[in-house]
N, CA and C atoms as an extended XYZ file, in Angstrom:
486
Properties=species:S:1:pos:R:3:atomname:S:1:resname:S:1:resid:I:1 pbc="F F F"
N       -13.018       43.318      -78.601 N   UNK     1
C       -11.959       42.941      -77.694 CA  UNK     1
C       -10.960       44.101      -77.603 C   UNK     1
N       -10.443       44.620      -76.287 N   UNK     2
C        -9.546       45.607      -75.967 CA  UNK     2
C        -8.102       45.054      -76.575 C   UNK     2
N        -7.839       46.193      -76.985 N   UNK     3
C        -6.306       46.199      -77.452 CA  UNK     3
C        -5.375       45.324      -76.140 C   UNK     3
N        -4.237       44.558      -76.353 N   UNK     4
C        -3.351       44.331      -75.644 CA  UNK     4
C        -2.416       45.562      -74.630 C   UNK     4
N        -2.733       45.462      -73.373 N   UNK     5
C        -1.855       46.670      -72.844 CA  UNK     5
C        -0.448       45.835      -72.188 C   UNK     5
N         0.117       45.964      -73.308 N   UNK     6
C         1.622       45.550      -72.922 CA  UNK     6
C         2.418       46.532      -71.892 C   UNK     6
N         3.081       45.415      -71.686 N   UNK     7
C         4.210       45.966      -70.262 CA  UNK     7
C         4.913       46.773      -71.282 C   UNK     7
N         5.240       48.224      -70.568 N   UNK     8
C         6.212       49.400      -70.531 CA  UNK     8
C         7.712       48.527      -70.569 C   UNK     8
N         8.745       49.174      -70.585 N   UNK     9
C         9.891       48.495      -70.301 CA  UNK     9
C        10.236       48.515      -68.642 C   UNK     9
N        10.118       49.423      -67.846 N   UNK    10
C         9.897       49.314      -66.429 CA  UNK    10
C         9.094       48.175      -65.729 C   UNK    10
N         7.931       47.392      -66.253 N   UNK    11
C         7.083       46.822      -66.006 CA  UNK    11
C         7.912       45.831      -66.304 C   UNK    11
N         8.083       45.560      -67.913 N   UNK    12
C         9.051       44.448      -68.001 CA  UNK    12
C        10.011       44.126      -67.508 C   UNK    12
N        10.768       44.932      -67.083 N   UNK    13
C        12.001       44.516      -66.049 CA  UNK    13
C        11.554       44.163      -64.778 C   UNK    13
N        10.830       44.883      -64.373 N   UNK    14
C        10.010       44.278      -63.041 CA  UNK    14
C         9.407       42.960      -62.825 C   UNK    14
N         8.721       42.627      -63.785 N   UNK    15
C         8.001       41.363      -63.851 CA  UNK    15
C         9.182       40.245      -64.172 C   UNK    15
N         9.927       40.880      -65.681 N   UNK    16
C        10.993       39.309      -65.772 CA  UNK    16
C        11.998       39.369      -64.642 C   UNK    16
N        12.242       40.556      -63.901 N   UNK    17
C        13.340       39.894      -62.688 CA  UNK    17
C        12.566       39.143      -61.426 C   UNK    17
N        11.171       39.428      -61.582 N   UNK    18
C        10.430       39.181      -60.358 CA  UNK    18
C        10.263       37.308      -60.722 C   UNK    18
N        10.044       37.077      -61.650 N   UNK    19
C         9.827       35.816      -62.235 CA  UNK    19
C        11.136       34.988      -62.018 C   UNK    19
N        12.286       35.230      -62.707 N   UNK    20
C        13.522       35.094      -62.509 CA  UNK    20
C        14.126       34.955      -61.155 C   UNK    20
N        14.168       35.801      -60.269 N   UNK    21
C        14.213       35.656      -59.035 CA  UNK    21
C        13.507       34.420      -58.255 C   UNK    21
N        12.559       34.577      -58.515 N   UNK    22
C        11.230       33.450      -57.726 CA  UNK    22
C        11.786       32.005      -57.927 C   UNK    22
N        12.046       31.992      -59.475 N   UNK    23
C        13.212       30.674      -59.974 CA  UNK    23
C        13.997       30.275      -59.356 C   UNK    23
N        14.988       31.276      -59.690 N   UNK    24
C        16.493       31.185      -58.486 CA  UNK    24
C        16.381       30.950      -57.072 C   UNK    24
N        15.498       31.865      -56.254 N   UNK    25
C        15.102       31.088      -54.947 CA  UNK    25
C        14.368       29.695      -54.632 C   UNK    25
N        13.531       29.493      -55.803 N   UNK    26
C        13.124       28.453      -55.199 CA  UNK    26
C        13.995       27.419      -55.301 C   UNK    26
N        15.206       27.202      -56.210 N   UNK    27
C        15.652       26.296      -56.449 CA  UNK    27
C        16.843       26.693      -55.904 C   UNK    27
N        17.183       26.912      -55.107 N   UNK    28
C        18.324       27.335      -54.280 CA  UNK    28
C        17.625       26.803      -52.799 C   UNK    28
N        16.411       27.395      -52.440 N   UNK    29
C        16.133       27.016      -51.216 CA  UNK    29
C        15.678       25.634      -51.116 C   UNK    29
N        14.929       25.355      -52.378 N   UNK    30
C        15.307       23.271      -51.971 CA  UNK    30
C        16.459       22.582      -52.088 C   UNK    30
N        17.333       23.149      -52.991 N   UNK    31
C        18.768       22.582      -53.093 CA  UNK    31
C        19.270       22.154      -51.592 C   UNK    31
N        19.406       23.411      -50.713 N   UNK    32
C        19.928       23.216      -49.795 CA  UNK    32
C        18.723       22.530      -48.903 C   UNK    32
N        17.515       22.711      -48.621 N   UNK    33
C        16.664       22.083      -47.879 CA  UNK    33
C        16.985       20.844      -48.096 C   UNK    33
N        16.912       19.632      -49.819 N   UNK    34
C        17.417       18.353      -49.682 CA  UNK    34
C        18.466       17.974      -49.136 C   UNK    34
N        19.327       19.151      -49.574 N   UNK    35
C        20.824       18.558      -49.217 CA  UNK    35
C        21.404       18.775      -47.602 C   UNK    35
N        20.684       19.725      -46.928 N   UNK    36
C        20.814       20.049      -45.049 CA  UNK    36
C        19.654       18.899      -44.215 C   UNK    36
N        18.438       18.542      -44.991 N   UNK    37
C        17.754       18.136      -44.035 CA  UNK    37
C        16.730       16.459      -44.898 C   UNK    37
N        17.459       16.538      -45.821 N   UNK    38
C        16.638       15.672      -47.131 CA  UNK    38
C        15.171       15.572      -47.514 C   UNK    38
N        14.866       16.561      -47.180 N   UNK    39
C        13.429       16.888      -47.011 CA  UNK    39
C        13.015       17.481      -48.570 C   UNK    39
N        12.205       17.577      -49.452 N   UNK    40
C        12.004       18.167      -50.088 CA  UNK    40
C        11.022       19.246      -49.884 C   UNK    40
N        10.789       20.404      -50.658 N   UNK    41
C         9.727       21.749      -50.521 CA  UNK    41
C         8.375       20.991      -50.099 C   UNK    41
N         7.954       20.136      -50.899 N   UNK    42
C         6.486       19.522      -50.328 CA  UNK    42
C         6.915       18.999      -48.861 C   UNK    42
N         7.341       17.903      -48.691 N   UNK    43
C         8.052       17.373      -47.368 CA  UNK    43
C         7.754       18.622      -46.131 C   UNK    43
N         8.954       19.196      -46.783 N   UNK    44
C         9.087       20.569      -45.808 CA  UNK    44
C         7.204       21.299      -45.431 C   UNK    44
N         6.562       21.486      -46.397 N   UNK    45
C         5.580       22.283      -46.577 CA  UNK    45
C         4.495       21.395      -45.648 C   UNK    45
N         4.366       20.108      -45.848 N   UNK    46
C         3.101       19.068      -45.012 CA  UNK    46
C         3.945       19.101      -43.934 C   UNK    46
N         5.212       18.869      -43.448 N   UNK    47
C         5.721       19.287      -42.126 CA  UNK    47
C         5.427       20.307      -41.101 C   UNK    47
N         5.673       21.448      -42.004 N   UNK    48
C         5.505       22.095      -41.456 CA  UNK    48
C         3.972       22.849      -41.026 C   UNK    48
N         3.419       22.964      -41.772 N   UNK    49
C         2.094       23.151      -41.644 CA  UNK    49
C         1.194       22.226      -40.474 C   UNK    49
N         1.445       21.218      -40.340 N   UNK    50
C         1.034       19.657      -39.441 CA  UNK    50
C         1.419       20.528      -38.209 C   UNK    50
N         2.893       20.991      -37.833 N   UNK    51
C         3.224       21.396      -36.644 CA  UNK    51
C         2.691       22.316      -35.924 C   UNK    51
N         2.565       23.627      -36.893 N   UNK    52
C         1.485       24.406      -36.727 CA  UNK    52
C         0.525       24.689      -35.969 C   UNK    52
N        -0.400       22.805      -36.363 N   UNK    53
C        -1.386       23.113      -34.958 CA  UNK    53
C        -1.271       22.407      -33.981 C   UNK    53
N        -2.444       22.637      -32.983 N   UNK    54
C        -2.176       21.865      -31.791 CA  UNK    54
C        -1.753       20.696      -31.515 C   UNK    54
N        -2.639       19.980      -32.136 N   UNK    55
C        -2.375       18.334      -31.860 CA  UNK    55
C        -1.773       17.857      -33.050 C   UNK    55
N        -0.882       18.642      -33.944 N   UNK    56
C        -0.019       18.425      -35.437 CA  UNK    56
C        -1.059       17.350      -36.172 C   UNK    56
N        -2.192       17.920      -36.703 N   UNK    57
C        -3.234       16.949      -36.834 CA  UNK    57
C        -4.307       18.174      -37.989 C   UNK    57
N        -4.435       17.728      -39.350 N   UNK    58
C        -5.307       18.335      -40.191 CA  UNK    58
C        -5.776       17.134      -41.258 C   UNK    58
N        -7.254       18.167      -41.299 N   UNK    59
C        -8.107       17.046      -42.173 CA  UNK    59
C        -6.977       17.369      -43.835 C   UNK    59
N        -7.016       15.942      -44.326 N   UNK    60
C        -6.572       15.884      -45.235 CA  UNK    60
C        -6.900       17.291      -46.641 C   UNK    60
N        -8.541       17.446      -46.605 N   UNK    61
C        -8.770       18.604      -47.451 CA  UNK    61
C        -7.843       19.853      -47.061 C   UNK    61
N        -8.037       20.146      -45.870 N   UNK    62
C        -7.626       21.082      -45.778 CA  UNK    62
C        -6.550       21.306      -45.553 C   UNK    62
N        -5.580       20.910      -45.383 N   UNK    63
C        -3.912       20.626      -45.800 CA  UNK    63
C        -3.915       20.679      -47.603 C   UNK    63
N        -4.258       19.953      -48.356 N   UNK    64
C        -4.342       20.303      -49.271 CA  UNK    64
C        -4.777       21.809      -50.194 C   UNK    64
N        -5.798       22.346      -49.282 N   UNK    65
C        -6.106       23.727      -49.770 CA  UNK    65
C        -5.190       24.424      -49.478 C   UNK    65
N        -4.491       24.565      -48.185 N   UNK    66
C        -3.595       25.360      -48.056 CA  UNK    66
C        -2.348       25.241      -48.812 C   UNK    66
N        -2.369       23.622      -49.422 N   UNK    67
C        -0.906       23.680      -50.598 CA  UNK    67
C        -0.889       23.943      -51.455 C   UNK    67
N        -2.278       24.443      -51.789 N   UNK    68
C        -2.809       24.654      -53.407 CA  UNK    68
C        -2.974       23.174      -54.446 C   UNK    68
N        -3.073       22.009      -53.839 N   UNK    69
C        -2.778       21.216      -54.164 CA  UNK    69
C        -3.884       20.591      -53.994 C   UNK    69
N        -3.818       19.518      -55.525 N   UNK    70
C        -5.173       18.200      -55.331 CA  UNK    70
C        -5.395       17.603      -54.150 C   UNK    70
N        -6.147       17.332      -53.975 N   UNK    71
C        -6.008       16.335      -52.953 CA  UNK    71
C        -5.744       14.852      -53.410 C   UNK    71
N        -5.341       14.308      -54.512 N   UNK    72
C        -5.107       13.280      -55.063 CA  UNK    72
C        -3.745       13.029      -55.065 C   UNK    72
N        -3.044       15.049      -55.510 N   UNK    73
C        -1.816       14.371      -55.590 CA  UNK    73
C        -1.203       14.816      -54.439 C   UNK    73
N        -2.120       15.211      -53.049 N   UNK    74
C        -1.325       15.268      -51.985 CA  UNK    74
C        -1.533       13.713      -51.556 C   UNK    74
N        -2.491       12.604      -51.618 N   UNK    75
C        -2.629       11.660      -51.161 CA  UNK    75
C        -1.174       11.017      -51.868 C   UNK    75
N        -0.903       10.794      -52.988 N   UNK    76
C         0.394       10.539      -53.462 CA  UNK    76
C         1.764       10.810      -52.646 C   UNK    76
N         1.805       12.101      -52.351 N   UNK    77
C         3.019       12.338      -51.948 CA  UNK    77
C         2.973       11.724      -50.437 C   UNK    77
N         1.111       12.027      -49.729 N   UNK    78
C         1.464       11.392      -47.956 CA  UNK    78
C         1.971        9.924      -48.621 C   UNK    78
N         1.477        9.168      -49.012 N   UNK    79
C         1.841        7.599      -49.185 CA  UNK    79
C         3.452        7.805      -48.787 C   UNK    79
N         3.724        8.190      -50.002 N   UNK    80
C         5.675        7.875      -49.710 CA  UNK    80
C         5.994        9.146      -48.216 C   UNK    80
N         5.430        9.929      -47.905 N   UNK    81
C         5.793       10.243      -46.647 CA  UNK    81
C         5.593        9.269      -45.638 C   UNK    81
N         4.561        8.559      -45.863 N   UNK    82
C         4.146        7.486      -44.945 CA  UNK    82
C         5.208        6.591      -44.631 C   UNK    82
N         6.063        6.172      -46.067 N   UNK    83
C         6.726        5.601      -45.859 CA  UNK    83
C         7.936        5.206      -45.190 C   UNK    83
N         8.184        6.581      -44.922 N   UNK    84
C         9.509        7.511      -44.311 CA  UNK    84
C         9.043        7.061      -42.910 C   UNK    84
N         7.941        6.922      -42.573 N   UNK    85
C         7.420        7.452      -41.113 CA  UNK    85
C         7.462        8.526      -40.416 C   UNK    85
N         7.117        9.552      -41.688 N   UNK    86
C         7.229       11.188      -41.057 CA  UNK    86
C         5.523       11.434      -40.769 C   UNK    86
N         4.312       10.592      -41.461 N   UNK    87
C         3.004       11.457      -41.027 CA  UNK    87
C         1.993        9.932      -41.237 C   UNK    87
N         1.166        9.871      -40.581 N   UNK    88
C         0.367        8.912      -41.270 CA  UNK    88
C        -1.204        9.822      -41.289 C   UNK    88
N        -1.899        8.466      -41.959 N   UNK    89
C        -3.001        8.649      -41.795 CA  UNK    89
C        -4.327        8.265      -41.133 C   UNK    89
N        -5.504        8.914      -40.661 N   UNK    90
C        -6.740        8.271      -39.868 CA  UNK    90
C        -7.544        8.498      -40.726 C   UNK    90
N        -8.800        7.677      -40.176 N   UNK    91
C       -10.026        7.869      -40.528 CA  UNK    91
C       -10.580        9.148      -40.115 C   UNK    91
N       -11.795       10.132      -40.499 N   UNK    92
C       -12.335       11.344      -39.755 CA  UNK    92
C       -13.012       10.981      -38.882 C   UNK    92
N       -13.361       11.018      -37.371 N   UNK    93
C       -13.835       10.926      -36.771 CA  UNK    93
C       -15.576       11.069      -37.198 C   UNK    93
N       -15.871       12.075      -37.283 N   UNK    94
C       -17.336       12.975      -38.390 CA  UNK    94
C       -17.491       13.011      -39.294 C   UNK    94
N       -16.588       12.543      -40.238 N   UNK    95
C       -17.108       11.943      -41.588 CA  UNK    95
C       -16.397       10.843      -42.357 C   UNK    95
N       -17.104        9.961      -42.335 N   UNK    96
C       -16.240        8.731      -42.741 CA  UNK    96
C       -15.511        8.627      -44.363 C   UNK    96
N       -15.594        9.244      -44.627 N   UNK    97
C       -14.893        9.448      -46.331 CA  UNK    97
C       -14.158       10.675      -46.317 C   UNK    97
N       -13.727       11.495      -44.790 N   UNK    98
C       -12.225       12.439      -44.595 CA  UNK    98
C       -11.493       11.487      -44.610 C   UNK    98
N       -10.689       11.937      -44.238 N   UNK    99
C        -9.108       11.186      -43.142 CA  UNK    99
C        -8.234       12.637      -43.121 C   UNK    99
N        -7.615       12.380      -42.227 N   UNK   100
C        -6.936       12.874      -41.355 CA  UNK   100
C        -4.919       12.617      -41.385 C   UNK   100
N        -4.708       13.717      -41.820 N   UNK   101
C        -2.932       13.575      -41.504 CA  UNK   101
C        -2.251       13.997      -40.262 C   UNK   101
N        -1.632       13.073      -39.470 N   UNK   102
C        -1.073       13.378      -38.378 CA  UNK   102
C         0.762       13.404      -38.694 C   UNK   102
N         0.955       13.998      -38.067 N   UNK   103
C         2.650       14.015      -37.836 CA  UNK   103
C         3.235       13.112      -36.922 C   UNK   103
N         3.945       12.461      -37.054 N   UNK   104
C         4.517       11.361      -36.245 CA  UNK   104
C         6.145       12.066      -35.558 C   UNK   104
N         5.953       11.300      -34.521 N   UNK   105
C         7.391       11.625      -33.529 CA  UNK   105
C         8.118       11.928      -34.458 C   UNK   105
N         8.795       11.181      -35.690 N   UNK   106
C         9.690       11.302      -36.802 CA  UNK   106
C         9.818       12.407      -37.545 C   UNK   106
N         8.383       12.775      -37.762 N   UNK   107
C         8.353       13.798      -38.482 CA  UNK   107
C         8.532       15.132      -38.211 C   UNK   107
N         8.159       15.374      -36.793 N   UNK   108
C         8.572       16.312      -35.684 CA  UNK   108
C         9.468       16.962      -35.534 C   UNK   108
N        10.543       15.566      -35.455 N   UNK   109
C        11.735       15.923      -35.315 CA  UNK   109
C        12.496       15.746      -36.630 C   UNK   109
N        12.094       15.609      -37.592 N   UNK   110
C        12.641       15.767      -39.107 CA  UNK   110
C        12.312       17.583      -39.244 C   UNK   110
N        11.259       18.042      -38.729 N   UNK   111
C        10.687       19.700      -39.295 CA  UNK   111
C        11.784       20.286      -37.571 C   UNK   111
N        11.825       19.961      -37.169 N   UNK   112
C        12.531       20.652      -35.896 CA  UNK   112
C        13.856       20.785      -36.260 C   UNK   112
N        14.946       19.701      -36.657 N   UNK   113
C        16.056       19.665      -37.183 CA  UNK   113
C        15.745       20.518      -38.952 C   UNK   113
N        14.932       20.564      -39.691 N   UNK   114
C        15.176       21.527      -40.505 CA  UNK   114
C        15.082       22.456      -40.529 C   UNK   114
N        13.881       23.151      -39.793 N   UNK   115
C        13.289       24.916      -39.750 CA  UNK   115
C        14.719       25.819      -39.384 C   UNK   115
N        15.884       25.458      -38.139 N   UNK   116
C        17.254       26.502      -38.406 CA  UNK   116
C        17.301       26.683      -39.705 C   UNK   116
N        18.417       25.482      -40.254 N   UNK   117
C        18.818       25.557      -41.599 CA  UNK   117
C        18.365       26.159      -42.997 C   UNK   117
N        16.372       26.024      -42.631 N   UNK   118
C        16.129       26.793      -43.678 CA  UNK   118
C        15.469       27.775      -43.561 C   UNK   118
N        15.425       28.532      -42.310 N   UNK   119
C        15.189       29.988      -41.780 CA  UNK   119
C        16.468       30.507      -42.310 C   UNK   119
N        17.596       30.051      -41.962 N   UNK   120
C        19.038       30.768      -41.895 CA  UNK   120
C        19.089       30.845      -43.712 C   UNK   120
N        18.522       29.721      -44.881 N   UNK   121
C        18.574       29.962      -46.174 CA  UNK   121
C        17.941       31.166      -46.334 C   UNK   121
N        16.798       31.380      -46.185 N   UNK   122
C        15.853       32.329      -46.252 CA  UNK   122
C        15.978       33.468      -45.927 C   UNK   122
N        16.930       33.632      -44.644 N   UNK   123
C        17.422       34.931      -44.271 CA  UNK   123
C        18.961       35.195      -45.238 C   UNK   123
N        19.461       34.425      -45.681 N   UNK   124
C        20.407       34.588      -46.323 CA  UNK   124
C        20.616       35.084      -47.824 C   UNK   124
N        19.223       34.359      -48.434 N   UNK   125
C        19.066       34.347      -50.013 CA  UNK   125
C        17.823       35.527      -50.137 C   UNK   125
N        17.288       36.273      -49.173 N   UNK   126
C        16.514       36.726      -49.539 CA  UNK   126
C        16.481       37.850      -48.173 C   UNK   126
N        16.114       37.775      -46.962 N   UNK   127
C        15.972       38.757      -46.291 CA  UNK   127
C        16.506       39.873      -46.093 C   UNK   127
N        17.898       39.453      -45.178 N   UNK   128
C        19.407       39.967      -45.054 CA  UNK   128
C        19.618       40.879      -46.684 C   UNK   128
N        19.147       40.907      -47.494 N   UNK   129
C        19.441       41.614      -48.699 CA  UNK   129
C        18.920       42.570      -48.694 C   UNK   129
N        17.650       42.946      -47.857 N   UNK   130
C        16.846       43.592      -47.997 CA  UNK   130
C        16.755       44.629      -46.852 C   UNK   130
N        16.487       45.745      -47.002 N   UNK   131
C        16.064       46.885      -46.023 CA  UNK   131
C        15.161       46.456      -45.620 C   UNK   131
N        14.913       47.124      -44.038 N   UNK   132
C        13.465       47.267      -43.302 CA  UNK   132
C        12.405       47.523      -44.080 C   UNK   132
N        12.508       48.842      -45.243 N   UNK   133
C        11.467       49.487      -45.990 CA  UNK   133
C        11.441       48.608      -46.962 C   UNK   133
N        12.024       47.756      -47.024 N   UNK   134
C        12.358       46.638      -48.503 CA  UNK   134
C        11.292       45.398      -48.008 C   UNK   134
N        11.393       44.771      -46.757 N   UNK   135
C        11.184       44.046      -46.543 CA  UNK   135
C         9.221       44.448      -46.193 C   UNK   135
N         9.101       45.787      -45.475 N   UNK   136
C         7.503       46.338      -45.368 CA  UNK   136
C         7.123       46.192      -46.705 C   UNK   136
N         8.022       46.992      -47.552 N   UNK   137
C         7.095       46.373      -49.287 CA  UNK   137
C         6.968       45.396      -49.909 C   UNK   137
N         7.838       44.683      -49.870 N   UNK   138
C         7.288       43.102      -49.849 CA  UNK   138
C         6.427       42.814      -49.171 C   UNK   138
N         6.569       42.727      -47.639 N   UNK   139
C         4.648       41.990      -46.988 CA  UNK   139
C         3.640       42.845      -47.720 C   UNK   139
N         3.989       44.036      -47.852 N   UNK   140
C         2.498       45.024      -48.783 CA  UNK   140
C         1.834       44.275      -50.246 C   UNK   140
N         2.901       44.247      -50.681 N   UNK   141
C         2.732       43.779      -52.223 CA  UNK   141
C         2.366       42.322      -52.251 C   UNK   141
N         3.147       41.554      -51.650 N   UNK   142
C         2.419       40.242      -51.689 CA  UNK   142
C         1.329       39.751      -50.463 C   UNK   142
N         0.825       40.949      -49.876 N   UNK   143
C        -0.350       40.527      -49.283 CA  UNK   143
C        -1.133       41.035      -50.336 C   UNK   143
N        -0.794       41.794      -50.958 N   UNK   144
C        -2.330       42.740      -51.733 CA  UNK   144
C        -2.387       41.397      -52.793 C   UNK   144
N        -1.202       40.808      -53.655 N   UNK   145
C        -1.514       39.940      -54.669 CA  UNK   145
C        -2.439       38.738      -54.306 C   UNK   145
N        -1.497       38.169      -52.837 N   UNK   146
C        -2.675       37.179      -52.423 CA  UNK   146
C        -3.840       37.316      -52.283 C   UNK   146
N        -4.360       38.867      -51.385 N   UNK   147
C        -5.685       38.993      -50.833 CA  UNK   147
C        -6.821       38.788      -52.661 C   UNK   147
N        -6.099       39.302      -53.697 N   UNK   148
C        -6.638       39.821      -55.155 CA  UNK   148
C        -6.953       38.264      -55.691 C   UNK   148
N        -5.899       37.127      -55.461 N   UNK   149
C        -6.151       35.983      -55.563 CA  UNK   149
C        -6.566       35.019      -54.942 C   UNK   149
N        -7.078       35.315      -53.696 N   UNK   150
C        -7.310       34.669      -52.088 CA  UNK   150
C        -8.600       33.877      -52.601 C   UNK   150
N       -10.021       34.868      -53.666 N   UNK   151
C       -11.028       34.502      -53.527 CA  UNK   151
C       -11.299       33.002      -54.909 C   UNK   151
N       -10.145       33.193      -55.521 N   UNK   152
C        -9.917       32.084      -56.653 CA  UNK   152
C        -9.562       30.314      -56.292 C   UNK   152
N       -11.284       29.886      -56.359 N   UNK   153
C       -10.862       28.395      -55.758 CA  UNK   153
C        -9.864       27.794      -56.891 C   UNK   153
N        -8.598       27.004      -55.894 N   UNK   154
C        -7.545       26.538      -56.301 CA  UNK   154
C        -8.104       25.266      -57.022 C   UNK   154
N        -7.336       24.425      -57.773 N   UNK   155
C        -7.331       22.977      -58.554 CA  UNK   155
C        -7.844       21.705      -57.249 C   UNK   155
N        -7.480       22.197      -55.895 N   UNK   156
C        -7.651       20.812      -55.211 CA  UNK   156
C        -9.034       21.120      -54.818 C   UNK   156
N        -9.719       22.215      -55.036 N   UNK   157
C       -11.348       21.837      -54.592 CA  UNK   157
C       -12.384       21.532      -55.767 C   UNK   157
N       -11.660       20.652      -56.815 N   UNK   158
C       -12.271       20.624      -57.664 CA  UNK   158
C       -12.172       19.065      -57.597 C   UNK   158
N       -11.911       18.460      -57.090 N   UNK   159
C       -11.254       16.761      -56.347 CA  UNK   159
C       -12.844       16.136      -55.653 C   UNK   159
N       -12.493       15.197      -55.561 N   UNK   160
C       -14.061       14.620      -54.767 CA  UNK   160
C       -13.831       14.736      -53.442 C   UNK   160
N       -14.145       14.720      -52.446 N   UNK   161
C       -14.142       15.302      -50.827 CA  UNK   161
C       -13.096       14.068      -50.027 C   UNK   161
N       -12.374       14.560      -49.436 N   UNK   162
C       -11.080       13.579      -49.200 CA  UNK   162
C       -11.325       14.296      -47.661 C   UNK   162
């Protein structure tokens, strides 16, 4: 077994502010997302994604892949969205053991009334801070991390077919 190649102190500062940071934003940008639009990050995230496409309409799997998420415990969270009357659910047309999440009028206009408020967080807590050349190295760096992790099936395709 190879020796441990520990982080440099440059590395370490890099990584614990990068970690640290990620913290602080995320919990800054739902703070205000609950508290501007009462939506929470998941909320926000099946919202928004639903709108996305044409007919605000995705098979349940695949809403889930894109959240990185079970599909068990996205079925959890649609329920109490359901409840709200922000999305329901169908049967799959082509396979009878999908279903299907749609976005409802409600929900529409729940992701329409939030996307200002939390574009304007986002540009506030994070963009606006940043240079043009700041902001090109960021899309660089976290496209290269994703593309490096892109091919790693996530936890929700390990679920029975939803």
């Amino acid at each position: 077994m190879d020796a441990p190649r520990w982080l440099d102190e440059r590395e370490d500062r890099a990584w614990r502010g990068y970690r640290r940071m990620r913290r602080l934003l995320d919990l800054e940008l739902a703070r205000e997302l609950t508290q501007d639009a009462g939506l929470s990050e998941a909320d926000y995230d099946v919202l928004s994604d639903l709108s996305e496409t044409p007919q605000g309409r995705l098979r349940l799997r695949e809403l889930a892949d894109r959240m990185l998420w079970s599909r068990s415990r996205l079925s959890h969270h649609l329920t109490r969205m359901q409840q709200r009357g922000l999305v329901t659910r169908e049967e799959c047309a082509d396979d009878a053991r999908g279903s299907v999440v749609v976005l409802t009028a409600a929900g529409r206009q729940a992701i329409e009334s939030a996307a200002p408020g939390h574009v304007a967080a986002v540009r506030r807590h994070l963009i606006d801070l940043l240079t043009p050349a700041e902001i090109d190295a960021l899309g660089a760096l976290t496209h290269r991390v994703v593309d490096h992790l892109g091919g790693r099936a996530p936890a929700a395709r390990h679920d029975r077919e939803a």
